[in-house]
N, C-alpha and C positions, 0 to 999 in steps of 0.2 A: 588083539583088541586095541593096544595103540597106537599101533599102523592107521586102523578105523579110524581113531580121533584125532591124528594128526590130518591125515586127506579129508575130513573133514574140515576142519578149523583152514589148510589150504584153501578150501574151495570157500569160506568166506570170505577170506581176507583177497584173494582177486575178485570175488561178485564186489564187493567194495571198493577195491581199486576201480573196475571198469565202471561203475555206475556213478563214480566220482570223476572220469575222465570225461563219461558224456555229459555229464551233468556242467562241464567250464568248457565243451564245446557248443554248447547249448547258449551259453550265456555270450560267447566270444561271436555267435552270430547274430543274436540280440544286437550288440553294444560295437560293431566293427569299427569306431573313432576312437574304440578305449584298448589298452596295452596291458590286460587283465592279463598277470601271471598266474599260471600254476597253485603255486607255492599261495599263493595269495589267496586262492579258491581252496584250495585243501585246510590250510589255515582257520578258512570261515571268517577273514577279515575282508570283507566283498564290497563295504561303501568304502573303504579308505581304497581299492584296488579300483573301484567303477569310477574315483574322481581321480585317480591317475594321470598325467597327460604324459604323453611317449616324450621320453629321454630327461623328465622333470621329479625333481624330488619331494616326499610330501614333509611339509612343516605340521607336524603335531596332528596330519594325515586331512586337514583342510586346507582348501586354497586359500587367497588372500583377498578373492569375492566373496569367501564365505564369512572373512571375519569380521565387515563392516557391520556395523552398530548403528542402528538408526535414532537417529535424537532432532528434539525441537531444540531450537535456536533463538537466543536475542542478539539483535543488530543494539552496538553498543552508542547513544550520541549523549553528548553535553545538552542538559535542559534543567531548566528550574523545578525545583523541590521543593515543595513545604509536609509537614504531616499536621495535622488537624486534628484533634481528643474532641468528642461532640459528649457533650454533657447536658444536663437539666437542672434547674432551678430554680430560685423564684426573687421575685424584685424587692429591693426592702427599700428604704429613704436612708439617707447618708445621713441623716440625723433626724432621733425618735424624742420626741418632748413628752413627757406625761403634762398631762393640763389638769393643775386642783384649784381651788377656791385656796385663798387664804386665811379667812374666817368661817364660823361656821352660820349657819345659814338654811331658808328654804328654796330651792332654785324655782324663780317666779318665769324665769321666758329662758329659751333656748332658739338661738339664731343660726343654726346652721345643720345641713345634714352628711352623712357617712359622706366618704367622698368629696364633697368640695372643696373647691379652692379657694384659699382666704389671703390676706393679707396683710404686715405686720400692723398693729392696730385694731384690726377690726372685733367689732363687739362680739363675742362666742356665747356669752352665757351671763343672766344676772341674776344675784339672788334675790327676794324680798327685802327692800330697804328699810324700812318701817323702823326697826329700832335702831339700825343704822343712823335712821335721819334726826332721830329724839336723843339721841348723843349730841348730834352734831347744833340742832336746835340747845339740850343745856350749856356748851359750853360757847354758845355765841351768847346767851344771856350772860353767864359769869363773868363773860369778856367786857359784854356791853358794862354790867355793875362795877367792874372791878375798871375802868375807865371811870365811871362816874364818881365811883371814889378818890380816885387818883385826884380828878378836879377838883374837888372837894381838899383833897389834903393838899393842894399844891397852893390851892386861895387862901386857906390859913395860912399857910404856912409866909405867904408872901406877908398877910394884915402882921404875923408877929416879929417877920423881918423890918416893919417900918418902925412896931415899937419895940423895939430892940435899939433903933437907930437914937431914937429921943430919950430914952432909956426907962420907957414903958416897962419892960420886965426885964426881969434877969437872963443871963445866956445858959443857963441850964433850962430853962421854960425854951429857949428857942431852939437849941440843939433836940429839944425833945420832940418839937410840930416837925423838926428838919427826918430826925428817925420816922416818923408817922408818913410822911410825905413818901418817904424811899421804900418804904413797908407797901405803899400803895401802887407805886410804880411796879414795883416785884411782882405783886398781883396781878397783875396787868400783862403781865411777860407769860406768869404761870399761866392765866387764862387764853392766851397767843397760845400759846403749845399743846396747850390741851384742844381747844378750834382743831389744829393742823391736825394733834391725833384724829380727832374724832371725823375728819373731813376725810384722812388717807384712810378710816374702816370702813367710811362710805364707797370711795372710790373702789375696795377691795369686794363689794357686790358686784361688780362687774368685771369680765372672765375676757381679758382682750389676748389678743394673739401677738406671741412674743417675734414674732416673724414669718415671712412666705409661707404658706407649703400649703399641704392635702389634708383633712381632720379624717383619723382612723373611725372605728367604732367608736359611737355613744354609750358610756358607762351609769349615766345618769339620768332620768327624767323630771319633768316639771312638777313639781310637787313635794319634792322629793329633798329630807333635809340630807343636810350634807357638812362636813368637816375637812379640815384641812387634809385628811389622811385618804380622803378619799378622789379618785381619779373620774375624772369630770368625761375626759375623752384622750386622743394622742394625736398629736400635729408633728404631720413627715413631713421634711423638709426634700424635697421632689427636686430642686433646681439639678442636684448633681443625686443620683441613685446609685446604689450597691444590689449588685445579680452573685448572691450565696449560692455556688455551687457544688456538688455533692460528688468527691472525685474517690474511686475505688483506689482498693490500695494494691493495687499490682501497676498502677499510673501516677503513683505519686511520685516515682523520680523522675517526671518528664515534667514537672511544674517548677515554673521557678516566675517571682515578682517580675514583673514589667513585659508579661508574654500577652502580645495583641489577641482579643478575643472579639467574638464578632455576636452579636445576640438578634434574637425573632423571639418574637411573643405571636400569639395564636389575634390577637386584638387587631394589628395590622400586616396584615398578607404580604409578602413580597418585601417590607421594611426592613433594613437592618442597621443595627446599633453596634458601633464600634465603643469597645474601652481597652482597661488593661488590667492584669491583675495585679492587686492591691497589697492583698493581705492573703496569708497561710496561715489558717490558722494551724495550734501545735499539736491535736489531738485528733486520731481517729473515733467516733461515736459510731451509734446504733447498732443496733444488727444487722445492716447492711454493709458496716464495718467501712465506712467512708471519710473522709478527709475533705473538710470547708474552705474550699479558696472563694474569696470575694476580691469581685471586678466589680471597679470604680467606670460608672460611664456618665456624660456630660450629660444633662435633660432638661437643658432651657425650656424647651416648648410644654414641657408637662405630660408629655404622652403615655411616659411608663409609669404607672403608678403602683403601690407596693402592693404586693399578694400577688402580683400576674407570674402565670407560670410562665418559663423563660428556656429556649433552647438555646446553647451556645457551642461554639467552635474557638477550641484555642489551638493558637500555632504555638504547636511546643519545638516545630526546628525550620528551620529554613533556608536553606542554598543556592546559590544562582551559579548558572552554567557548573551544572554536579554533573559524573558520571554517575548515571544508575542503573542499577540492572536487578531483575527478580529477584526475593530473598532465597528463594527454591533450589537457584542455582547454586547457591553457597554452602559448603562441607567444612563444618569447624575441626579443627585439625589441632593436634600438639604444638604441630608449627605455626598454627593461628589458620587464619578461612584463605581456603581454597576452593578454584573451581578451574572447569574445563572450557580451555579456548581451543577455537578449529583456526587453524592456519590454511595455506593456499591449497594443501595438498591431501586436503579434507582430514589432516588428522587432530584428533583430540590431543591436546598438550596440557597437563598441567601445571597452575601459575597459585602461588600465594599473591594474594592482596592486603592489603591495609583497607578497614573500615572505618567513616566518620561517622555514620548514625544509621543503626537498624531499626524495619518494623516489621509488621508481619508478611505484607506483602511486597514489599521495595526495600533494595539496601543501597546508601550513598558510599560509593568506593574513592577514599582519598588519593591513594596511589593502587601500582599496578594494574592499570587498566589504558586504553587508551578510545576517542571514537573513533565507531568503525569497526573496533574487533568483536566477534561472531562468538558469544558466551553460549555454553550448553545447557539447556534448561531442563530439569527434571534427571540429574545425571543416572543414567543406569546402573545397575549393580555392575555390568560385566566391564565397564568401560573403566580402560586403565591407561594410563601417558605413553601418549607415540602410536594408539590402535587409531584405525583408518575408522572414517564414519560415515554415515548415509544421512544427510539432514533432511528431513522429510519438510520441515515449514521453518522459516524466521521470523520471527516477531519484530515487529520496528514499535519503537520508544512513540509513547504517543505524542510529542514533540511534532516529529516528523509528518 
C-alpha cells in the first residue's frame, strides 16, 4: 500500500516537472530577444524575467525606461506682478452736512430737487417771513422813536448847557438834562441791536448752502412747519468722494492705507477712477462678517455721485521683474516650500526656495530660482530627487 502511494505521488511530481519545462520552452519561443531563465519561470517571477536584457541586471526588477514620470512643466522668466482684491461698494461724499432751519417756521418755497448740484450760497429753502418781518418792522420803529428822543434830549440838554453858562440854573438841574440825554442815546443803541436781532431772524428764513456739493433726499415739504431739530435735506460735498468697501475677513491682511485702487460704476461703461485707500476702519460688522476700508478718489467733474454702486480693484502687491511660477508647484515642507526643477538630463531635482508673496494661483519666488529653469507643475505622488522624467508640455509665463 505504500509502495502504491509513493509511485503515485512520483508520477505527479515529474507530470509537473515536464509540464512546467514545456510550459518556459513555449514562452522562450514567444519571446527569442529575451534571456528568460529557468529559475525565473519556475519561480512565477515572468515580468521581472521577460524585461530582462542578456548579461544586464534588473534594479528593483524595472528598467530605467520604465521609471520615467511624466509631468507638466513651467518655463521659469522675470515679469511684472501685481495681485488685485476685486471688491463692491458704494459712493458716499467726503463730507455729509445735515441742512436745518435755524428758527422755527413754515417752509413757504423749496428751490431745489434730490440730486442737484448747488453752490455755496445758493437759496435752498425759505420759510414764511411774516412774523419774521413784524419783528423786524417793531424794532425799526423803536429805533426810529428812540432817535427821536435822543433829539429831543440832546436840544435840551444844549438850551440848559447855555443857562448854565449865565447862571440860569444850578448844575445839579444840568447834570440832571446831561443823565436824560445819555439815558436816550443808550436807547438808541438798544433799539440798533435789537434791528440787527430781528433783521438776522429774518435772514435765518432763508436755507442757503454752506458750500459746493449734491442735495441728498428731501426731508421736508412746502407747507410744512418745521424747527430747528428738524432736518430740511443733506448737502454732499462731491468735489473729492469716498468708495466704502466691504472686505471679507480672510482678506483683511492684504489691506494696508495708501494701496492704489481703481473703481467703475455701472453709470459710465469703460470709465475708471483711480484713488487710494484712506481709511480702515477698526471693526468687522454684519453677517457677512466684513471689514470697511474707505478710498478717497478726486471728482472734480461731479460724475460720481453718492449711492452709486461701485466695483473696485485694489493692488494689495506688486513687483517688477519677479520670478513667478504656479502656486500648485509648491510643497510647504519643515524646511519651508520646495519644488521640483528638471535639469539637462531630464531629471527632477529637489530645491527649497524663499517666498515674497503667495496667492492662490501665482507664487513670487525671492531667491532660489533663476529664468529659464523648467519647474514641475502639479508634482506627482511617485516623483522623488534625482528620478528621470518625461515632460509631456511646458507652460511659458504669459510674459513671453
Amino acid at each position: 500500500m505504500k509502495k502504491s502511494k509513493r509511485l503515485l505521488i512520483g508520477f505527479i511530481l515529474l507530470w509537473v516537472i515536464g509540464f512546467a519545462v514545456i510550459w518556459g520552452l513555449t514562452l522562450l519561443k514567444k519571446s527569442p530577444d529575451k534571456n528568460i531563465g529557468l529559475p525565473d519561470m519556475l519561480s512565477g517571477n515572468k515580468e521581472q524575467a521577460a524585461a530582462a536584457e542578456p548579461g544586464q541586471a534588473m534594479p528593483d526588477g524595472l528598467s530605467s525606461a520604465n521609471q520615467a514620470v511624466s509631468v507638466r512643466c513651467y518655463r521659469v522668466a522675470a515679469q511684472d506682478f501685481r495681485d488685485d482684491l476685486p471688491v463692491m461698494g458704494l459712493v458716499k461724499g467726503s463730507l455729509e452736512i445735515t441742512l436745518k432751519f435755524e428758527i422755527n417756521g413754515i417752509i413757504q418755497e423749496i428751490n431745489f430737487r434730490e440730486g442737484d448740484i448747488i453752490y455755496k450760497k445758493d437759496l435752498i429753502a425759505v420759510l414764511d417771513k411774516k412774523d419774521a418781518q413784524l419783528k423786524v418792522d417793531y424794532a425799526q420803529s423803536k429805533l426810529d422813536s428812540a432817535k427821536t428822543q435822543e433829539l429831543a434830549a440832546l436840544k435840551k440838554l444844549e438850551i440848559h448847557e447855555s443857562l448854565y453858562k449865565i447862571g440860569g440854573i444850578i448844575k445839579v438841574k444840568l447834570e440832571e438834562v446831561q443823565l436824560e440825554a445819555k439815558s436816550a442815546g443808550l436807547q438808541v443803541e438798544s433799539a440798533k441791536v435789537e434791528l440787527e436781532s430781528a433783521n438776522a431772524e429774518l435772514g435765518k428764513t432763508n436755507l442757503l448752502a454752506p458750500r459746493d456739493g449734491v442735495l441728498g433726499s428731501r426731508d421736508s415739504e412746502v407747507g410744512e412747519f418745521v424747527t430747528p431739530n428738524d432736518k430740511m435735506a443733506t448737502l454732499y460735498d462731491i468735489m473729492e468722494v469716498f468708495v466704502d468697501l466691504g472686505i471679507v475677513e480672510k482678506d483683511i491682511d492684504k489691506i494696508a492705507l495708501g494701496q492704489p485702487v481703481t473703481v467703475t460704476v455701472d453709470a459710465y461703461p469703460g470709465m475708471t477712477f483711480n484713488g487710494i485707500t484712506d481709511n480702515v476702519f477698526p471693526l468687522i460688522e454684519g453677517k457677512s462678517r466684513t471689514l470697511t476700508v474707505r478710498v478717497r478718489i478726486k471728482n472734480e467733474d461731479a460724475m460720481l455721485l453718492p449711492g452709486m454702486f461701485a466695483r473696485a480693484m485694489i493692488t494689495v502687491a506688486e513687483f517688477s521683474n519677479a520670478i513667478v511660477v504656479p502656486s500648485v508647484s509648491l510643497n510647504k515642507t519643515d524646511q519651508g516650500y520646495q519644488l521640483f526643477v528638471v535639469n539637462e538630463n531630464n531629471e527632477a531635482l529637489s530645491r527649497t526656495v524663499d517666498v515674497a508673496y503667495v496667492t492662490t494661483d501665482y507664487t513670487v519666488i525671492a531667491s532660489g530660482l533663476s529664468e529659464g529653469d523648467i519647474v514641475v507643475v502639479d508634482t506627482p505622488q511617485e516623483l522623488k530627487d534625482g528620478m528621470p522624467v518625461n515632460i509631456v508640455e511646458i507652460q511659458e509665463s504669459a510674459s513671453e
